[in-house]
N, C-alpha and C positions, 0 to 999 in steps of 0.2 A: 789595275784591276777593272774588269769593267762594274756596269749596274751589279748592283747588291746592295741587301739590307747592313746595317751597322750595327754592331752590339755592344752597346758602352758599358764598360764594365767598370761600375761603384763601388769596387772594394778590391781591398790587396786579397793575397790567397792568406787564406785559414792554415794555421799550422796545425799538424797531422789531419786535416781533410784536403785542404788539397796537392796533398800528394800523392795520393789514393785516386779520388775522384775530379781532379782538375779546380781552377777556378769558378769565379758565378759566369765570366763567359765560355767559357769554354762548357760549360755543363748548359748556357742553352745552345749552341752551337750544335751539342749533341741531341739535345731536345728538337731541334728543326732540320737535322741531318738529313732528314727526307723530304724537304722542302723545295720549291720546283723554281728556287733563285738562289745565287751564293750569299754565304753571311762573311762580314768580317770584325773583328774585334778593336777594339778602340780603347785605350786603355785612361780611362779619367782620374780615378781615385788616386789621391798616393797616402802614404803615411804621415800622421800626422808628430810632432811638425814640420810641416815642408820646408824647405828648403828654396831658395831664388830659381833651381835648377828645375824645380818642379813645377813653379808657376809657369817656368816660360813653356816647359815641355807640354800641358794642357793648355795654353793660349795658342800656342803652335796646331796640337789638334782639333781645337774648335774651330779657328780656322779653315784647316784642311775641309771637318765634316762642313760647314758652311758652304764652301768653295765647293765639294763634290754635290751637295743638295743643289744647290744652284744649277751647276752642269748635268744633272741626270743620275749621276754615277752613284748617289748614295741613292735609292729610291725608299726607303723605311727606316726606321731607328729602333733598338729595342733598347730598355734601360733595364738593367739587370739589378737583384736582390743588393741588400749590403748589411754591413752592421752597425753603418750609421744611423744617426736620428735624421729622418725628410725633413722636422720642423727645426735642426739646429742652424743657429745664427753665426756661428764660427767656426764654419768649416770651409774654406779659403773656393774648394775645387766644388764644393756645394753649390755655396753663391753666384760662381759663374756658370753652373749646369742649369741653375733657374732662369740666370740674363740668355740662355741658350736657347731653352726651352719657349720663352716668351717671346726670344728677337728674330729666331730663326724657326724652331717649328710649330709655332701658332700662329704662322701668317701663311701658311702654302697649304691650296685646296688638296684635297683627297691624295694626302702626303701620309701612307698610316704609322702610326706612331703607338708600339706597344710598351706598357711597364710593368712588372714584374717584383712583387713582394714592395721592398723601398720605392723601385722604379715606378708601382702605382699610387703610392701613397705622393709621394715628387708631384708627380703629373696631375694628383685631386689638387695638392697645396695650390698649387698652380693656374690650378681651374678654380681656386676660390675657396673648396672646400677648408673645413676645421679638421686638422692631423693633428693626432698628441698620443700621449698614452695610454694605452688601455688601463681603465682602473684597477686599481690594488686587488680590487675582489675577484675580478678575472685573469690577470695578470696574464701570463705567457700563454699563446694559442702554439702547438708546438707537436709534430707527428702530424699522421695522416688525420682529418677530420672528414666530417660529410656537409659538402655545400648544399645547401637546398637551392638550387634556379628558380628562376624567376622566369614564367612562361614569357613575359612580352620580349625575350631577346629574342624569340623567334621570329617576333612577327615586324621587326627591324628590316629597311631596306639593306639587301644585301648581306642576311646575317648569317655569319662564320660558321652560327652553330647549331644551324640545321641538318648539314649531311653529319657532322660529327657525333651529334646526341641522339641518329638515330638507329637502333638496334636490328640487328638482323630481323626480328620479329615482325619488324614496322613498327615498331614503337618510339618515342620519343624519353631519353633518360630523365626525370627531373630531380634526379641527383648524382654527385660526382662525390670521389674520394679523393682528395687531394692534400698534398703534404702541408703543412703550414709553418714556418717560424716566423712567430711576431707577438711584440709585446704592445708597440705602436699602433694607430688603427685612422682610418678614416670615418671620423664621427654621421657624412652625411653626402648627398648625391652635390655634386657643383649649382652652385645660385642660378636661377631663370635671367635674369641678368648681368650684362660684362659691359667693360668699358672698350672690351677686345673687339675690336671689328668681324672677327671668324667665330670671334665665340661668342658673340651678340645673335648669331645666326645657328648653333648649333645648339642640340640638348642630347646628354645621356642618360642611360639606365643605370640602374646596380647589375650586376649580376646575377646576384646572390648573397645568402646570408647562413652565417651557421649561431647559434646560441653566442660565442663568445665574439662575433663580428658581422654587423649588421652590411656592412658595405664591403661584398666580397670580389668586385670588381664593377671596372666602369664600360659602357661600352658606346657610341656614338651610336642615338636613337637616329637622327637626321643632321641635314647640316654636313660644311665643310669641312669640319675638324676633323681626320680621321684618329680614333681613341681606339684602343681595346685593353684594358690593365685586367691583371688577376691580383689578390692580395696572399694565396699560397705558391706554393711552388713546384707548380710541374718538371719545372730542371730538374731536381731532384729524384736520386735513385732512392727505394727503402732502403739501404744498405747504410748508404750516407747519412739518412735523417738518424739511425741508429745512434750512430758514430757522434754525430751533433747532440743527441738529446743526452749521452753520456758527458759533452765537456760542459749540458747545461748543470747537470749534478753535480760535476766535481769542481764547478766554478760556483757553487751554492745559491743558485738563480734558483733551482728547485729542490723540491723535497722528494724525499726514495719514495713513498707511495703516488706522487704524480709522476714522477719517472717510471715505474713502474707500470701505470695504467697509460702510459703514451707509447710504450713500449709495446704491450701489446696490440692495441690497436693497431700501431705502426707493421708488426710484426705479422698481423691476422685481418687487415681490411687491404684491398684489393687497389694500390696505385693507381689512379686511372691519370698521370700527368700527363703520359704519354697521348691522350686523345685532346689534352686539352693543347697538347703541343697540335696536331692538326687544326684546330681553331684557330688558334693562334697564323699558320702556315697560310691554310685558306683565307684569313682575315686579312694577311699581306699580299698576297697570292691577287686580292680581286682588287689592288688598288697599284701594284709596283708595276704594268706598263701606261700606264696614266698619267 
């Protein structure tokens, strides 16, 4: 295959969702299907507990992603949602995604690097920040929610999300609806200081924020590091979130009157992942012949 981005995919498929609607890569895959590079799928995660057969089969593709960064060939990485915890200490194929993360793409300039739900939280741990769980009091962010932005991403060199957030009218959106599942959260933006040589020299922004999540993504203010993470999920169709916020009921994570009220919002505010899939597109788009 030649140049293309890589979509590693942090999680096995969902039983009864994806069979319907695919895995988490394949649902971004569809999410950047109009994208103006090829994507391909990389498959990281496996079930736990692995097996010998499984360690070697991810040592084999880090590898390969290594070897293709290296060569040209991978030119972007994207880290796809999962139902794992970012802050767990024993998770075998975890472990080696953080020594990946650190050994291979936080040392190569204007290499863009997106993550997605898990995939951004991974990439704050990473960068320093504090991930853990959202408190009890908030507990599960879940359905379609409203981000509130954060005007200084526009005013970012080279930022993604200026032709995206702007309206036929001339206007500029300073809010999105976007789907969310998560109970996990990133407490705070990455430290002004690194022992990282690229990231000694780089700083980002949030995104945004809604009520139950202050840090709704991160995005590379300056600097060589290229970043862009969301913490909901524009992969995501409303059909799907449906289908999820029912097995979060009948797995007793929630109660019928917050099912209920996440349902309809889910059912009655307006998807907009799909523009955030352009952000996303453009954001690789101005860095993948570089």
């Amino acid at each position: 295959m030649g140049p293309h981005a890589a979509v590693l995919v942090l999680d096995t498929p969902i039983e009864g969702v994806a069979s319907e609607f695919g895995d988490f890569g394949d649902n971004v895959l569809a999410l950047l299907g109009g994208a103006p590079f090829p994507l391909a799928k990389y498959q990281i995660a496996y079930s736990l507990p692995g097996i010998d057969d499984d360690v070697a089969i991810i040592e084999q593709t880090f590898a390969r992603l290594a070897a293709e960064i290296n060569a040209g060939t991978v030119r972007a990485v994207v880290l796809t949602g999962s139902r794992s915890d970012s802050f767990a200490t024993d998770i075998p194929w975890l472990t080696r995604l953080d020594k990946f993360i650190q050994d291979v793409l936080f040392v190569r300039e204007r290499f863009p690097i997106v993550g997605i739900c898990f995939g951004h939280q991974v990439l704050a741990k990473n960068l320093g920040c504090k991930v853990g769980r959202n408190p009890a009091k908030n507990g599960w962010e879940a359905g379609i929610h409203t981000v509130a932005l954060n005007k200084s991403i526009l005013d970012i060199e080279c930022s993604p999300f200026r032709t995206a957030l702007l309206t036929d009218g001339g206007k500029i959106l300073e809010h999105i609806n976007l789907l969310q599942f998560h109970r996990d959260l990133v407490y705070c933006n990455p430290p002004a200081t690194s022992n990282h040589p690229l990231l000694a020299a780089t700083t980002f922004q949030n995104v945004g924020s809604t009520p139950k999540c202050s840090i709704q993504g991160l995005v590379t203010e300056s600097g060589p590091v290229k970043i862009l993470t969301f913490q909901g999920h524009p992969e995501f169709v409303s059909e799907q979130a449906l289908v999820m916020l029912h097995k979060l009921l009948d797995a007793g994570l929630m109660d019928k009157s917050t099912f209920e009220r996440l349902t309809y919002n889910t059912k009655n505010l307006e998807n907009q992942g799909m523009l955030v899939g352009r952000i996303i597109s453009d954001f690789i788009a101005t860095y993948f012949e570089s």
